[in-house]
C-alpha positions as CSV (number, residue, x, y, z in Angstrom):
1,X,130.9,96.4,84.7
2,X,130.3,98.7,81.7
3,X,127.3,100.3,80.5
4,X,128.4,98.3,77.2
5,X,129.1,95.1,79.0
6,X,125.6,95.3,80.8
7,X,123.6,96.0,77.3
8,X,126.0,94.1,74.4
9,X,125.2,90.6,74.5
10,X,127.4,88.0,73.3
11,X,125.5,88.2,69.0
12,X,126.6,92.1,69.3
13,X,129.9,91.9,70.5
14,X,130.1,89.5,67.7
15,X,129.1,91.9,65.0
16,X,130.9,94.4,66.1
17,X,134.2,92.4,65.8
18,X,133.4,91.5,62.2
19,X,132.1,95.1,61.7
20,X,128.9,94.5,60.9
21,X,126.4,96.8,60.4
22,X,122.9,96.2,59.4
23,X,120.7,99.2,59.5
24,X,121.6,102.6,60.4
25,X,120.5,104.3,64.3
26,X,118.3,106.9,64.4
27,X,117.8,109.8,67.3
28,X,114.4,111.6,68.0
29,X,115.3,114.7,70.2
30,X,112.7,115.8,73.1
31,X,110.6,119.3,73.0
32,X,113.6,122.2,73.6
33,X,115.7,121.6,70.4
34,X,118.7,119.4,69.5
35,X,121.3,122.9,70.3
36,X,119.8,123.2,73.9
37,X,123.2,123.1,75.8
38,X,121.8,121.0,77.9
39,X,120.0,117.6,77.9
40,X,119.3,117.1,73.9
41,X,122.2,118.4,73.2
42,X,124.0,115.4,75.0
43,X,122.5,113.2,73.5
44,X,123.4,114.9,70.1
45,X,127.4,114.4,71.5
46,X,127.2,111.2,72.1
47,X,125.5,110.6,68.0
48,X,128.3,112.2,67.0
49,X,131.0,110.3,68.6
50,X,129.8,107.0,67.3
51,X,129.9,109.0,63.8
52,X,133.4,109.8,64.3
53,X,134.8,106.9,65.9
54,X,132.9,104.6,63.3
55,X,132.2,106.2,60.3
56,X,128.7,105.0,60.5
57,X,126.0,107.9,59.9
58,X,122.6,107.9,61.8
59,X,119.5,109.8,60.9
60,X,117.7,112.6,63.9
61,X,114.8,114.9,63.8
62,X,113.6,117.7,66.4
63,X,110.3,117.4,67.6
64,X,108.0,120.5,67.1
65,X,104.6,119.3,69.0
66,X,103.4,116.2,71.1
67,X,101.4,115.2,68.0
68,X,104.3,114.4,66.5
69,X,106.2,111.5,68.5
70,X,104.6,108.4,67.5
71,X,104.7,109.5,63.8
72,X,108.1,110.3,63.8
73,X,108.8,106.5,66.1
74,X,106.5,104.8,62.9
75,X,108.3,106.9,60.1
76,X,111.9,105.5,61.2
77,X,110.7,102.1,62.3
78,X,109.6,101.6,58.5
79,X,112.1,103.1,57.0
80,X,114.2,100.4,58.6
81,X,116.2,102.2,60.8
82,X,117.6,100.3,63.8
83,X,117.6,101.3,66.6
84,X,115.5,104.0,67.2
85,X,116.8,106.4,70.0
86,X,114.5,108.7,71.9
87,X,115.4,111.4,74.4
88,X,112.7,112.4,77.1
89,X,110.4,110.7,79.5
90,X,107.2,111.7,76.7
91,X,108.6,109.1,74.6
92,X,108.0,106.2,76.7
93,X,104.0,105.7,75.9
94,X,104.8,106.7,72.5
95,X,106.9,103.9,72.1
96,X,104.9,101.1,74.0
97,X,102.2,102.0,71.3
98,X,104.4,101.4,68.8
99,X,107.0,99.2,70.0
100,X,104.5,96.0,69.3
101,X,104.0,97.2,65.8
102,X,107.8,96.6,64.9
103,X,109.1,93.5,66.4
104,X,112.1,93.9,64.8
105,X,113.4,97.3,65.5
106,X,114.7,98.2,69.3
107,X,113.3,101.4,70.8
108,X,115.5,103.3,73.4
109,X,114.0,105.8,76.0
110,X,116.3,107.8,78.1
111,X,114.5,109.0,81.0
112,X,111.2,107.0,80.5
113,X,109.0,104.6,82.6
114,X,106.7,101.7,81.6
115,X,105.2,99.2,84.0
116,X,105.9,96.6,82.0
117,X,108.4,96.9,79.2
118,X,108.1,95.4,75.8
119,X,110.8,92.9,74.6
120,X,112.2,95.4,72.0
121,X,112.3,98.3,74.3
122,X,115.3,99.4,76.3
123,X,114.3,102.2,79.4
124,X,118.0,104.2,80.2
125,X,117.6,105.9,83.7
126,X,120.0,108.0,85.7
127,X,120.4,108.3,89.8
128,X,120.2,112.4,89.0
129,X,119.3,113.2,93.0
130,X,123.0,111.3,93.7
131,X,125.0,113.6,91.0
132,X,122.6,116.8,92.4
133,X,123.8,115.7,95.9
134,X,127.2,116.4,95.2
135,X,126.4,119.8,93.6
136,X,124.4,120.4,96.4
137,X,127.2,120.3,98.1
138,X,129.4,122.2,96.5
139,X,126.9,124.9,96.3
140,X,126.5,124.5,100.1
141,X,130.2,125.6,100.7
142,X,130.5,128.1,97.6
143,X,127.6,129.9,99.8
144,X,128.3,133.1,101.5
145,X,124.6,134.4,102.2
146,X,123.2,130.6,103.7
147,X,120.9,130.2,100.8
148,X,121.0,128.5,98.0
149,X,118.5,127.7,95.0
150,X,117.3,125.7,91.9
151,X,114.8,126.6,89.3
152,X,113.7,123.3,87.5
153,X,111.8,123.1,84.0
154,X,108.3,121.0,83.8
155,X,107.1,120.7,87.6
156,X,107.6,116.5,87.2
157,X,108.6,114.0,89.7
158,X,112.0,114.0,87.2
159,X,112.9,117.4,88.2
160,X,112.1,117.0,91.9
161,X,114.3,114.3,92.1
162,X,117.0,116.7,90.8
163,X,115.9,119.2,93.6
164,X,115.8,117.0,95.9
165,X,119.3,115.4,96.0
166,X,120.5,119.1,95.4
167,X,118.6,119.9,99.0
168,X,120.1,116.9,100.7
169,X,123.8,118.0,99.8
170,X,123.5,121.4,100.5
171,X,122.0,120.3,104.1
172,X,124.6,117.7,104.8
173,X,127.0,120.6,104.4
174,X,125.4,123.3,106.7
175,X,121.9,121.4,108.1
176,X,121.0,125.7,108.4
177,X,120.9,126.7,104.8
178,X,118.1,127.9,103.6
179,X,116.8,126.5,99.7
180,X,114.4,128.0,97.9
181,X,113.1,126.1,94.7
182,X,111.2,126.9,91.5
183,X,109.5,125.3,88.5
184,X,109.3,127.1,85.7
185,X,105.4,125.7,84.5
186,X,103.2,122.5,84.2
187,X,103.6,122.3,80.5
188,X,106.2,121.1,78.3
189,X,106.9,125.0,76.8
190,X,108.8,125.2,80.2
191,X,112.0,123.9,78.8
192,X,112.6,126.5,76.5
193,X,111.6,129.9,78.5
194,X,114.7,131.6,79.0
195,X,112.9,134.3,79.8
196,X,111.5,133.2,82.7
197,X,114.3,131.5,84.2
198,X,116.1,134.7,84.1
199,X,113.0,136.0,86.1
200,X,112.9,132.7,88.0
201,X,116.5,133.4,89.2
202,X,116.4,137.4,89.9
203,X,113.7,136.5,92.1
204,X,115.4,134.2,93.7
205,X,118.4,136.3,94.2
206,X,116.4,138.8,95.7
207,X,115.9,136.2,98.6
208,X,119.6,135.7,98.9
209,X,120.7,133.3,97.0
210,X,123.8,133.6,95.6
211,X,123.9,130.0,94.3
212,X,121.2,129.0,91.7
213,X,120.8,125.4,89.9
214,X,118.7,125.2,86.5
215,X,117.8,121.8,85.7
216,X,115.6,122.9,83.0
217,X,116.7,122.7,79.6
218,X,117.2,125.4,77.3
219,X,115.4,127.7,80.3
220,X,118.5,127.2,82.2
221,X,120.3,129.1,79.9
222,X,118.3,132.3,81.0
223,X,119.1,131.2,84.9
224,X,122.8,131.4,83.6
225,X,123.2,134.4,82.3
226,X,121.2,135.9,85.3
227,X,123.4,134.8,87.5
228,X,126.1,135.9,85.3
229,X,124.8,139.2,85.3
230,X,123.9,139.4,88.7
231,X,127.1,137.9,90.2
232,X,126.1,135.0,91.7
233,X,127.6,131.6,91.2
234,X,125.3,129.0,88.9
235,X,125.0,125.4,89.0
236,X,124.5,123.4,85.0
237,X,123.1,120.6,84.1
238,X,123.2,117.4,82.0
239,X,126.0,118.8,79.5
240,X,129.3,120.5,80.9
241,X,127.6,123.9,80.8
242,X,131.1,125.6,82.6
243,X,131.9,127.3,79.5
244,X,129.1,129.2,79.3
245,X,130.1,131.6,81.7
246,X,133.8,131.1,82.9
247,X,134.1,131.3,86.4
248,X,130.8,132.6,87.0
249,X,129.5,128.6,86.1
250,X,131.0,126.9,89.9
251,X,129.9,123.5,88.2
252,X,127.6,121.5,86.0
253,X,125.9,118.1,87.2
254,X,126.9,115.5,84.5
255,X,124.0,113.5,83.3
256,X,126.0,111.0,80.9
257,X,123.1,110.8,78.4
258,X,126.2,111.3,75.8
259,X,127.3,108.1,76.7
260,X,124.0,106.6,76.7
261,X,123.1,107.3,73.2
262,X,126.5,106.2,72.2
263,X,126.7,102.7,73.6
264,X,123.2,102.4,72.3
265,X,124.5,103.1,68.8
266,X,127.3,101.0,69.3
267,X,125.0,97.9,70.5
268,X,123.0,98.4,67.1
269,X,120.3,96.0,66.0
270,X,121.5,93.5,69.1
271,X,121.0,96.0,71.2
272,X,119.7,94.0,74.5
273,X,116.0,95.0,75.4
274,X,113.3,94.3,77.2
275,X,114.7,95.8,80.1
276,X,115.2,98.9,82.6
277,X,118.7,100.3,83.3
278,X,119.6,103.0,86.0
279,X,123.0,104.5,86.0
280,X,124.5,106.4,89.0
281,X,127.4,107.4,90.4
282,X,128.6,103.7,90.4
283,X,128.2,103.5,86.5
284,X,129.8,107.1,85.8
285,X,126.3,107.5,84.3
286,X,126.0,110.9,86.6
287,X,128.8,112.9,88.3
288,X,130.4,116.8,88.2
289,X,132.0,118.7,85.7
290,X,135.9,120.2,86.5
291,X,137.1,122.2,83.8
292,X,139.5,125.4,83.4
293,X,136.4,127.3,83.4
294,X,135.7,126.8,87.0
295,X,139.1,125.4,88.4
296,X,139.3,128.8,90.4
297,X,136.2,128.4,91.8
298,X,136.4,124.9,93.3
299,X,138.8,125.1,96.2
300,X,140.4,121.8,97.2
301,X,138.5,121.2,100.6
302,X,135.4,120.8,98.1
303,X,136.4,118.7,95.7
304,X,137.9,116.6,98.9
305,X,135.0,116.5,100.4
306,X,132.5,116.0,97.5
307,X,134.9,112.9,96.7
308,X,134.8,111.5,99.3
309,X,130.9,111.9,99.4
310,X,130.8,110.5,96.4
311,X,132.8,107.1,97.8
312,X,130.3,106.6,100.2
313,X,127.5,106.9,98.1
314,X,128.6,104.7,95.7
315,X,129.6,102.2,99.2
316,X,126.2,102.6,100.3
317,X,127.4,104.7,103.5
318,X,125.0,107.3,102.2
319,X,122.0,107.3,101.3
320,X,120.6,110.2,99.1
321,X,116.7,109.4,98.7
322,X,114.8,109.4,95.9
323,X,111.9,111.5,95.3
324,X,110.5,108.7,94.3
325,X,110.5,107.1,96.8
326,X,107.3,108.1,97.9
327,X,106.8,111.4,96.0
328,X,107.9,113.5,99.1
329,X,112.1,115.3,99.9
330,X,112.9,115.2,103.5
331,X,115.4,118.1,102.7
332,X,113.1,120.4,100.6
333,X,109.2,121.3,100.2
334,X,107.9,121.6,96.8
């Protein structure tokens, strides 16, 4: 079943036979910029396919503080826009503040958790440590030195649970290689320090890797264009970031926030909420990009085995763990 199937109900599917279209969406981007390559940007791609393959228009705005969240959430809810998109986990108490305000509108979070979720609220998840497991394996087997790395943005249980699928598939692969993982800081500024990626990653180098994943927003850019420079191979994140750096990029882990955003604009005002959705490997919602940019750098035993991986995954013949499971990696201490 499709992410649309799971989230349309019967009054939307309705609507959007007869075309009907009663308010306008609007998207509220996360701290980092809507241009960040990376997570915001996605969901930026997937606005702007539901522009082009509708001809509807929808209205967005960059946050520039904390301060500003729940006055941006009220400003669209009363303006009548519907639904109201947000990107980032910092949205989700935000929105249950507001959400009870606005019976009417729908509020979507990607990446957020509430304990109990209001009836006009929709949470959007991903299974991130299942995609990161298969770049951890690709990673694994792109290795010459034995180690391998990941620099991560806000030190969050979010980003461990990227690092720690990304540990698990690099293990499975050689149960010898060494992984040496970074956060960038505690705050949310850590999503848009190039700078200290790049330092994040030349340090890291200097212990031998000569793999490196950023899952850190626009600070992955700077862990990019180290590795770039350096030689080594890089691992992206959430967009297709292969293009980046042609054949320096071996692949990017596909977080389908693109097609989140999309479907969520497409479901409208009958969007169907009060509920928490996960998407993994299952759902397409997460996966690994293959592009001419890194074609040459992918050799057919990977993508063979990674597939095949990915099968049993989905079968539930592996089983990558959460970090959340119980805020602990078996493959990787923080």
């Amino acid at each position: 079943m499709t992410f649309m199937q799971k989230t349309l109900g019967t009054a939307a599917a309705l609507a959007l036979t007869a075309g009907a279209a009663l308010a306008d969406p609007a998207l509220i981007y996360d701290l980092g910029g809507k241009f960040d390559k990376s997570f915001n940007e996605a969901a930026y791609n997937g606005a702007e396919r539901w522009v082009a393959e509708t001809g509807g228009t929808y209205r967005d705005i960059e946050m520039q503080s904390e301060a500003q969240r729940e006055q941006a959430l009220r400003r669209f809810a009363e303006a009548g826009f519907n639904p109201v998109i947000t990107t980032g986990f910092s949205f989700a108490e935000p929105i249950k503040n507001v959400a009870g305000d606005y019976p009417d509108t729908k509020f979507v979070n990607v990446d957020g958790f509430l304990p109990e979720i209001p009836e006009n609220v929709l949470l959007i998840n991903f299974q991130e440590h299942q995609g990161s497991y298969l770049v951890g394996m690709m990673a694994a087997m792109a290795s010459e030195t034995g180690t391998v790395s990941f620099v991560g943005g806000m030190d969050i249980p979010l980003i461990r649970h990227f690092a720690c699928g990304y540990a698990q598939g690099a293990k499975a692969v050689n149960p010898d290689i060494n992984v040496i993982a970074n956060m960038t800081g505690t705050t949310p500024a850590a999503w848009n320090d190039p700078v200290k990626g790049s330092e994040l990653a030349k340090a890291q180098i200097g212990q031998g890797s000569d793999v490196v994943y950023a899952a850190a927003g626009g600070t992955g850019l700077g862990v990019l264009q180290t590795a770039a420079d350096e030689g080594i191979k890089s691992i992206g994140v959430d967009s297709n970031q292969n293009y980046l750096h042609p054949g320096s990029v071996l692949t990017s882990m596909l977080k389908r926030v693109d097609n989140a955003v999309y479907e969520s604009m497409i479901g409208g005002a009958d969007l169907e909420t009060g509920k928490f959705m996960t998407l993994g490997l299952a759902e397409e919602g997460v996966g690994y990009a293959m592009d001419e940019n890194n074609a040459d750098l992918v050799t057919e035993e990977m993508t063979a085995a990674v597939e095949e991986a990915k099968q049993k995954i989905i079968a539930g013949e592996i089983e990558v763990v959460s970090y959340y499971a119980n805020d602990s990696c078996p493959a990787l201490d923080f």
